[in-house]
KEKEBA-895713 format. One record per residue: residue in one letter; x, z, y of N, C-alpha, C in turn. Coordinates in steps of 0.001 Angstrom, whole numbers, padded with zeros to 6 digits. Atoms other than C-alpha are relative to their C-alpha. Last residue first. Layout:
BEGIN
atom res->A | n.u->X | n.w->Z | n.v->Y | ca.u->X | ca.w->Z | ca.v->Y | c.u->X | c.w->Z | c.v->Y
...
END
This chain:
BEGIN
atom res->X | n.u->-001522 | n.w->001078 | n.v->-000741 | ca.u->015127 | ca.w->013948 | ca.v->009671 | c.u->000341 | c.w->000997 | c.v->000636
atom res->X | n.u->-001169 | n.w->001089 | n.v->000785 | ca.u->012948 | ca.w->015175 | ca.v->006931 | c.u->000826 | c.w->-000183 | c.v->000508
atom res->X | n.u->-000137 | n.w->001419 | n.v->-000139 | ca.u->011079 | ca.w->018430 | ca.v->008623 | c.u->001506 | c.w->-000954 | c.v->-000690
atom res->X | n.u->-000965 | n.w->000119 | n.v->-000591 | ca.u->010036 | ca.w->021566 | ca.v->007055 | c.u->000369 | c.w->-001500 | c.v->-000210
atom res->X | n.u->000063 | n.w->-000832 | n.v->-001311 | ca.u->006835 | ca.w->023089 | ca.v->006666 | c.u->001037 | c.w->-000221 | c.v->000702
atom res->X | n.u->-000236 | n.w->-001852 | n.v->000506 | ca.u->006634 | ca.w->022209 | ca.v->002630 | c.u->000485 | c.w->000478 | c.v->001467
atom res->X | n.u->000366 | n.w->-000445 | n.v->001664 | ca.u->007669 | ca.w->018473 | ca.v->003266 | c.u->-000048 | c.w->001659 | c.v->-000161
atom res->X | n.u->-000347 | n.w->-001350 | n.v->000326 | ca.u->007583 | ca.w->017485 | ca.v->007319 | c.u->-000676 | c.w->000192 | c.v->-001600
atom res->X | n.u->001287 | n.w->-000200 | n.v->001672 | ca.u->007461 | ca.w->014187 | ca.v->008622 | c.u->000677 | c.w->001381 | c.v->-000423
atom res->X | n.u->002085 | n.w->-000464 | n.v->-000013 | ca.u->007563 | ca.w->013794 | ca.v->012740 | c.u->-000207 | c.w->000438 | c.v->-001423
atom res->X | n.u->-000206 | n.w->-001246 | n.v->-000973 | ca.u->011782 | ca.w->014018 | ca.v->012372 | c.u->-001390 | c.w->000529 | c.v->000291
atom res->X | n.u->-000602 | n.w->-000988 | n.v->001091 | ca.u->011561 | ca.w->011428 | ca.v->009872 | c.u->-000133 | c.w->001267 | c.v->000699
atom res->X | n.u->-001011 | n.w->-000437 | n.v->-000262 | ca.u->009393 | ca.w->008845 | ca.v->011978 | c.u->000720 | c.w->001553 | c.v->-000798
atom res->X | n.u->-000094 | n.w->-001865 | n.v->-000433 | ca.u->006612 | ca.w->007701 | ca.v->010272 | c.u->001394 | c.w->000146 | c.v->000305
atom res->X | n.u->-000980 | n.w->-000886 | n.v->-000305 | ca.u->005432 | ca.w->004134 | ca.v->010583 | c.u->000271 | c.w->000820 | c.v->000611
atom res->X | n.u->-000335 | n.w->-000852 | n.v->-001345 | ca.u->002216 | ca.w->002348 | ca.v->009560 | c.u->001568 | c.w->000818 | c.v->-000408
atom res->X | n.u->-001008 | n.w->-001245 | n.v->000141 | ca.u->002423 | ca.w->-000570 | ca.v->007969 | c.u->-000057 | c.w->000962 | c.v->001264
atom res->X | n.u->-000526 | n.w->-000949 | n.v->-001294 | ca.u->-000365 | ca.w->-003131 | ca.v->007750 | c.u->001062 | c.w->000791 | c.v->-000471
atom res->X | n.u->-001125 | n.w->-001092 | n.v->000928 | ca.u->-001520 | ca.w->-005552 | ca.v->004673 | c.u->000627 | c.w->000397 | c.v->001461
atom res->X | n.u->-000799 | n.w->-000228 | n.v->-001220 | ca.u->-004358 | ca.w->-008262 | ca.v->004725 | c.u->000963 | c.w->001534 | c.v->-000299
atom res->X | n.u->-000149 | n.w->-001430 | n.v->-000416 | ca.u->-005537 | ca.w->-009523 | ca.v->001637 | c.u->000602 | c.w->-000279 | c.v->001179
atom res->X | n.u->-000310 | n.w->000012 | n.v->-001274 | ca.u->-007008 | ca.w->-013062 | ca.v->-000147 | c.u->000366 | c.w->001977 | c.v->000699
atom res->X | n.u->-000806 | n.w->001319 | n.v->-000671 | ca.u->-006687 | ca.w->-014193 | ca.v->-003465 | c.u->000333 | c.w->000157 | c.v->001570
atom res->X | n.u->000612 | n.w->-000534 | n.v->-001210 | ca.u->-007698 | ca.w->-010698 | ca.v->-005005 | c.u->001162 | c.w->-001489 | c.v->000696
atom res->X | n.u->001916 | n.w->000799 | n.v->-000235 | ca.u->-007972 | ca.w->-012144 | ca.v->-009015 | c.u->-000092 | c.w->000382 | c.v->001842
atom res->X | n.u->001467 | n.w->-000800 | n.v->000587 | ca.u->-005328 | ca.w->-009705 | ca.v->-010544 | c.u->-000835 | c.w->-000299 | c.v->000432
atom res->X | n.u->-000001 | n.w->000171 | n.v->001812 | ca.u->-002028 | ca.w->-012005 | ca.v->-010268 | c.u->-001275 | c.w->000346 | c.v->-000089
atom res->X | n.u->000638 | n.w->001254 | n.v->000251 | ca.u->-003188 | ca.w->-012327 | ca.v->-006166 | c.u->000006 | c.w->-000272 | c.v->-001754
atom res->X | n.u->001640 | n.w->-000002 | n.v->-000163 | ca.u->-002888 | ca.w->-008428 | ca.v->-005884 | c.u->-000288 | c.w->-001582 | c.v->-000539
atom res->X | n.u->000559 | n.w->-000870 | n.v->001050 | ca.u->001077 | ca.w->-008610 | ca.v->-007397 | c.u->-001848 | c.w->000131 | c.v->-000371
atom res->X | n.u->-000099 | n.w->000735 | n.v->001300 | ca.u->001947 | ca.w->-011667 | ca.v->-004964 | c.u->-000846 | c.w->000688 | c.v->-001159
atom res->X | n.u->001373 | n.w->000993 | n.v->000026 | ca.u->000227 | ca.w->-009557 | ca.v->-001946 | c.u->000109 | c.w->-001096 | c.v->-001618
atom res->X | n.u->000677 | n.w->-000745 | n.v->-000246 | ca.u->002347 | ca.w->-006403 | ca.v->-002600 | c.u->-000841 | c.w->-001366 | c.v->-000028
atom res->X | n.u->000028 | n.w->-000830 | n.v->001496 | ca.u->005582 | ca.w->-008515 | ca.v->-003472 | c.u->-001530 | c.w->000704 | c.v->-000397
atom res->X | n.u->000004 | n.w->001408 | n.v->001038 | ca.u->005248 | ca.w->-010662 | ca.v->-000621 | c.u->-000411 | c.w->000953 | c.v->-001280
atom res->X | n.u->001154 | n.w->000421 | n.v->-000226 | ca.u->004627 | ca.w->-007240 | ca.v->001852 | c.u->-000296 | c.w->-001438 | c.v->-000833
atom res->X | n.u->001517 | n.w->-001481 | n.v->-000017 | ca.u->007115 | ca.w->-005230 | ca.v->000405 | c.u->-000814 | c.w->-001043 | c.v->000072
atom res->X | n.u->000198 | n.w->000074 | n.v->001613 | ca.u->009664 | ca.w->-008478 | ca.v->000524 | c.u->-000687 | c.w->000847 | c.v->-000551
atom res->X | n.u->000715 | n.w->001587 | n.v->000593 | ca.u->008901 | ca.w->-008778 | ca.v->004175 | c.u->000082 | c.w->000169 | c.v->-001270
atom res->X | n.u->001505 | n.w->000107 | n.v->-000864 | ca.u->009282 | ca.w->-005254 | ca.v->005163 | c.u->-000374 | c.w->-001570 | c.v->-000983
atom res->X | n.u->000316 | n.w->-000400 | n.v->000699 | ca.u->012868 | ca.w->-005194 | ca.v->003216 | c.u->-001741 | c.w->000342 | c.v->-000053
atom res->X | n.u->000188 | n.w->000477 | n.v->000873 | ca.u->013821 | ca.w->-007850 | ca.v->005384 | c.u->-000512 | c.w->000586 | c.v->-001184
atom res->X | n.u->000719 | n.w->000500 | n.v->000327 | ca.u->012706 | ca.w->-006583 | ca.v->008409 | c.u->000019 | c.w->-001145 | c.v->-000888
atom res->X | n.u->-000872 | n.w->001794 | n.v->-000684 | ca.u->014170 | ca.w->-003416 | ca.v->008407 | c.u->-001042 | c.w->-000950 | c.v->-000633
atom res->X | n.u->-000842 | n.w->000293 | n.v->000649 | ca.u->013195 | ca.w->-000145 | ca.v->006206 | c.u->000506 | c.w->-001211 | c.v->000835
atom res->X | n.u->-000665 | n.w->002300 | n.v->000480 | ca.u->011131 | ca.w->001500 | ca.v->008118 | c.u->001242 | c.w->000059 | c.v->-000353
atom res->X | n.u->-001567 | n.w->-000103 | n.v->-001239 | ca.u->009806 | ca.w->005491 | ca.v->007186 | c.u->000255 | c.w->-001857 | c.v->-000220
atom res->X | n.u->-001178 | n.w->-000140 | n.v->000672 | ca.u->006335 | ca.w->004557 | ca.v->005056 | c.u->001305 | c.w->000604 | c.v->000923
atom res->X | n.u->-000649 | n.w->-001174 | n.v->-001061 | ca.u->002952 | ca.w->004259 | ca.v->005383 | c.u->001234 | c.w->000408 | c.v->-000594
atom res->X | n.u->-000945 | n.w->-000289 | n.v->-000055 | ca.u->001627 | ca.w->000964 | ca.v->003823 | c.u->000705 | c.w->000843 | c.v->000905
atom res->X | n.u->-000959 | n.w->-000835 | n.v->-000810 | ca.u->-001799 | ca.w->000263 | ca.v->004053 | c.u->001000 | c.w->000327 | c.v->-000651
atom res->X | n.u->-001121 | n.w->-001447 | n.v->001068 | ca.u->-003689 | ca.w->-002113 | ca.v->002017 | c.u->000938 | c.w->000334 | c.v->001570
atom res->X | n.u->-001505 | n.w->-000580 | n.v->-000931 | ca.u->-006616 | ca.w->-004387 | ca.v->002954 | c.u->000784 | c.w->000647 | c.v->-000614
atom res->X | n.u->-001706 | n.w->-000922 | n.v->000932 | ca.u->-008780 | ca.w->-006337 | ca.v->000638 | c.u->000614 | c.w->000304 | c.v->001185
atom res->X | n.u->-001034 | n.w->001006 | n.v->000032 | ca.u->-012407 | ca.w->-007243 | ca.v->002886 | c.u->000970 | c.w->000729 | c.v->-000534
atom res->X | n.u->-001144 | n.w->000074 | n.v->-000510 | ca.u->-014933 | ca.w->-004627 | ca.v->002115 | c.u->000891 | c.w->-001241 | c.v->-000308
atom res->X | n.u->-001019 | n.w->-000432 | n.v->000901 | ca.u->-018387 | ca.w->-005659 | ca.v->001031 | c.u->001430 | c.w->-000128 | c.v->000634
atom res->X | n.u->-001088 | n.w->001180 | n.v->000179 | ca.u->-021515 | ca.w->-005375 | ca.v->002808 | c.u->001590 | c.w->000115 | c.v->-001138
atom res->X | n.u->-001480 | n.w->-000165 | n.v->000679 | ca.u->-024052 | ca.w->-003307 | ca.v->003578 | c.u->000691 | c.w->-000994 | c.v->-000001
atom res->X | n.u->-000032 | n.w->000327 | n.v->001299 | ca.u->-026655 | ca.w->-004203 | ca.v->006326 | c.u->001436 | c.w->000481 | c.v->-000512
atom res->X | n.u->000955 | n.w->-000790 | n.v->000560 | ca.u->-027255 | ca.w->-002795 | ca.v->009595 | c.u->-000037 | c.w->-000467 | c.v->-001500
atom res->X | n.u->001282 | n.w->000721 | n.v->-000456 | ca.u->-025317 | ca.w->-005317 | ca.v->011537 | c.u->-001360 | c.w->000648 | c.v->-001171
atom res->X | n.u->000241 | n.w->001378 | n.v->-001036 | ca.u->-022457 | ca.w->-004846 | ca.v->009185 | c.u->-001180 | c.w->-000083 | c.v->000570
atom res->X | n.u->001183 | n.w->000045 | n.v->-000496 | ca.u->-022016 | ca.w->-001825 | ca.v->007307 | c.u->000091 | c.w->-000854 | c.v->001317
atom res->X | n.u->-000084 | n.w->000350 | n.v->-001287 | ca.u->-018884 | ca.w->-000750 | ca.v->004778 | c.u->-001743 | c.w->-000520 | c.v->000411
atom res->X | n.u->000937 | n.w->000397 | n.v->-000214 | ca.u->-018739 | ca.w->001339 | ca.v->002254 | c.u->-000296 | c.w->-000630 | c.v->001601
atom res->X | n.u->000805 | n.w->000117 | n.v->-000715 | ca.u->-015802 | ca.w->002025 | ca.v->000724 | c.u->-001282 | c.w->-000702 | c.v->000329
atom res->X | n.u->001102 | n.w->000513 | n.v->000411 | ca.u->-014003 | ca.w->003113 | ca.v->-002108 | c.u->-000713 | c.w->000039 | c.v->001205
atom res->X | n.u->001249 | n.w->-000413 | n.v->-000684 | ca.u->-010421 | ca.w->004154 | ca.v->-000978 | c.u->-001166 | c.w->-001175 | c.v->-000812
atom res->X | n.u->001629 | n.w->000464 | n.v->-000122 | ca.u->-008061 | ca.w->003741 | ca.v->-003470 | c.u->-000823 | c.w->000490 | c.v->000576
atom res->X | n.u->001451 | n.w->-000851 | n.v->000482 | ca.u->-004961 | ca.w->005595 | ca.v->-003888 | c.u->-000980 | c.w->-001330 | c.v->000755
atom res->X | n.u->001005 | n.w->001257 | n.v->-000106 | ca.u->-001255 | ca.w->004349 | ca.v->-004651 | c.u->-001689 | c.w->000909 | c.v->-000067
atom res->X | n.u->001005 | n.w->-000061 | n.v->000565 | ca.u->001560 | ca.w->007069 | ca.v->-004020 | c.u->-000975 | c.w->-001204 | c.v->-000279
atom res->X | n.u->001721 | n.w->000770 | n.v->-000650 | ca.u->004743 | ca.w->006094 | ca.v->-004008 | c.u->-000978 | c.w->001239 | c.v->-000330
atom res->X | n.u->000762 | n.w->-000409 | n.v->-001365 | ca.u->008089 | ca.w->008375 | ca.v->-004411 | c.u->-000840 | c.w->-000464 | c.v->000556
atom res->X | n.u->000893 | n.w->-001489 | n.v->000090 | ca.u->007855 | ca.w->008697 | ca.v->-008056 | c.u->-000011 | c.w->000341 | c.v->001609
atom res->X | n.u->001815 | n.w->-000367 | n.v->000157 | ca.u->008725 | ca.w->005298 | ca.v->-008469 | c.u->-000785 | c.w->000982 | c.v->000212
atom res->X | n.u->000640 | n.w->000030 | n.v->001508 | ca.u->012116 | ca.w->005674 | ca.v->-007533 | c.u->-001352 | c.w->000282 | c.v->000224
atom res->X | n.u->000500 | n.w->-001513 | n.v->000449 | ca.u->014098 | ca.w->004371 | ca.v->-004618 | c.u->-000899 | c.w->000386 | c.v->-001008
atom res->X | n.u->-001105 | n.w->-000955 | n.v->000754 | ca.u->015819 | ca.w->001669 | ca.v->-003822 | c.u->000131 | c.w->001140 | c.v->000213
atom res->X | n.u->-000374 | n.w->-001373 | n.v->-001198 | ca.u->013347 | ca.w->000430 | ca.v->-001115 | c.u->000937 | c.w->000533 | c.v->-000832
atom res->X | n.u->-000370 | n.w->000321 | n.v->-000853 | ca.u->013107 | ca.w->-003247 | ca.v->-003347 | c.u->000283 | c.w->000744 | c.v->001098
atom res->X | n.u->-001147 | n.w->000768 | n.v->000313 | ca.u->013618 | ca.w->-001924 | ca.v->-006727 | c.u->000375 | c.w->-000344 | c.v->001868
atom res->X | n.u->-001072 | n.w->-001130 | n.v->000293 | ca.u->011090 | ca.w->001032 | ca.v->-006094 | c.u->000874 | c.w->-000900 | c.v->000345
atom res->X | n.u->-000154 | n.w->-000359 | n.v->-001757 | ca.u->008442 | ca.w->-002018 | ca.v->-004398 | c.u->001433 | c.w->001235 | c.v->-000455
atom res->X | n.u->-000250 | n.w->000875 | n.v->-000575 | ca.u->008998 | ca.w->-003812 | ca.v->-008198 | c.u->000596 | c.w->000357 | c.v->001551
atom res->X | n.u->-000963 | n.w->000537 | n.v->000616 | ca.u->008227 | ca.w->-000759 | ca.v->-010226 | c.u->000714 | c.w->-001065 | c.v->001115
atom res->X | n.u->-001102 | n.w->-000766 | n.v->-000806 | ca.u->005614 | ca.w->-000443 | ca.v->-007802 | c.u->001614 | c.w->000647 | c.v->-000674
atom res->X | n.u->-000369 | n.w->-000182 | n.v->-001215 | ca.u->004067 | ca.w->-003114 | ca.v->-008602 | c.u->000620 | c.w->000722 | c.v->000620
atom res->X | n.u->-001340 | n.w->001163 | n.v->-000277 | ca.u->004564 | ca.w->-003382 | ca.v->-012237 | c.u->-000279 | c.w->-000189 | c.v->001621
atom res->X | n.u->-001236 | n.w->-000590 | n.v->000207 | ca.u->002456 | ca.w->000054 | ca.v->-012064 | c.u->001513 | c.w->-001399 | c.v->-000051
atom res->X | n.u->-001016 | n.w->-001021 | n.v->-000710 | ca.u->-000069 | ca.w->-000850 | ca.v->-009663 | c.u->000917 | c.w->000382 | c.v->-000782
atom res->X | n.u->-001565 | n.w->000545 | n.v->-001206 | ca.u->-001346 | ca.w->-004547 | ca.v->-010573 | c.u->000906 | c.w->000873 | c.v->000553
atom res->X | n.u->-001044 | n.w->001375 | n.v->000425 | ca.u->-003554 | ca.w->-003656 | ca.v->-013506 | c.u->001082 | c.w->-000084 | c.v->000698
atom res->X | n.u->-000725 | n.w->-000653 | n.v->001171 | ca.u->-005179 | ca.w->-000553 | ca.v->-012189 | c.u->001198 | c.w->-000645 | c.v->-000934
atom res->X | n.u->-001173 | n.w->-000626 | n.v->-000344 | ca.u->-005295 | ca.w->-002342 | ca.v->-009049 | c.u->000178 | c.w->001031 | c.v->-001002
atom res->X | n.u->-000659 | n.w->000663 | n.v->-000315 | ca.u->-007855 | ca.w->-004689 | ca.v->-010617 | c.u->001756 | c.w->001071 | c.v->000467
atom res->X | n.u->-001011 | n.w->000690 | n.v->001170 | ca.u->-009302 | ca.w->-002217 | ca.v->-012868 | c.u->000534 | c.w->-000983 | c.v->000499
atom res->X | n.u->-001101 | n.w->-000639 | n.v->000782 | ca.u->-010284 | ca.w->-000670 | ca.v->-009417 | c.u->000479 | c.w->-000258 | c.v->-001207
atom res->X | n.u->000669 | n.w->-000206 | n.v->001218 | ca.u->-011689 | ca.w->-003596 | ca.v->-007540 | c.u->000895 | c.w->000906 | c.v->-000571
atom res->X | n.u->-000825 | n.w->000235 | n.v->000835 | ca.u->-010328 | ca.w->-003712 | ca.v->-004125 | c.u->-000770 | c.w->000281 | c.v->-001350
atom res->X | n.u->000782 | n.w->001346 | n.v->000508 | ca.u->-011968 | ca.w->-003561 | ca.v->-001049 | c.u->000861 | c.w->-000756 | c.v->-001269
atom res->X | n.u->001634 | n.w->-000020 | n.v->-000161 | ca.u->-009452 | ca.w->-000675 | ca.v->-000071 | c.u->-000597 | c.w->-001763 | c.v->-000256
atom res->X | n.u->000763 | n.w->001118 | n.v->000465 | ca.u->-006016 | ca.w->000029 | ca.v->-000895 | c.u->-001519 | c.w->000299 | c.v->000568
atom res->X | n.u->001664 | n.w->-000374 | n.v->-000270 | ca.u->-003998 | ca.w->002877 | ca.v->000590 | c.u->-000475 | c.w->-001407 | c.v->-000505
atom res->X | n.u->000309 | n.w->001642 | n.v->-000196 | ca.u->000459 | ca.w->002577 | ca.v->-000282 | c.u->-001871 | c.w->000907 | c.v->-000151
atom res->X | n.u->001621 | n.w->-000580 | n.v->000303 | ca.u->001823 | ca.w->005983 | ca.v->000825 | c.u->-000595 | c.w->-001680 | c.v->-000354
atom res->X | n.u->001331 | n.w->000609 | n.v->-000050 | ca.u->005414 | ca.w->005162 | ca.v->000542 | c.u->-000983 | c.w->000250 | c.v->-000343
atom res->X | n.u->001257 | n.w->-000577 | n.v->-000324 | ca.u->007702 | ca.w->008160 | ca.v->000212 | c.u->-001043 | c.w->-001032 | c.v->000369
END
């Protein structure tokens, strides 16, 4: 169930980099592609009364995996962005406890 969120991201960039990416993140949660999502926020950010342009972030909402499977998410996830031109990102995880996540009204854990 990884929610992966992008922002300050060019979208034919992560059009490029999301399906051999998560090909890649499946291999490393050993689980199948069909449990990501990948979405794109388009934002607008505002500095000191001026626009501006989002810095690359990405969220990762997920149940944890430990912190080797954390680290190779987060290599894999920045390796994949740097192929498509985004040299620099930052990258968070939030974590859901199974017993807080609920599919159709009823909970995972």
């Amino acid at each position: 169930m990884p929610q992966l969120t992008f922002r300050g991201i060019a979208r034919d960039a992560l059009a490029a980099a999301a399906g051999p990416l998560v090909a890649e993140l499946a291999e490393i949660c050993e689980c199948g592609t069909d449990n990501f999502t990948v979405d794109l926020l388009e934002t607008a950010p505002i500095f000191g009364g001026e626009g501006g342009v989002s810095y690359p972030f990405v969220e990762a909402a997920w149940f944890e995996r430990g912190d080797d499977v954390r680290n190779r998410f987060a290599e894999a996830v920045s390796r994949h962005l740097r192929s498509v031109g985004v040299p620099d990102l930052e990258l968070a995880f939030k974590v859901y406890r199974e017993e807080m996540y609920y599919i159709n009204g009823q909970p995972c854990g």
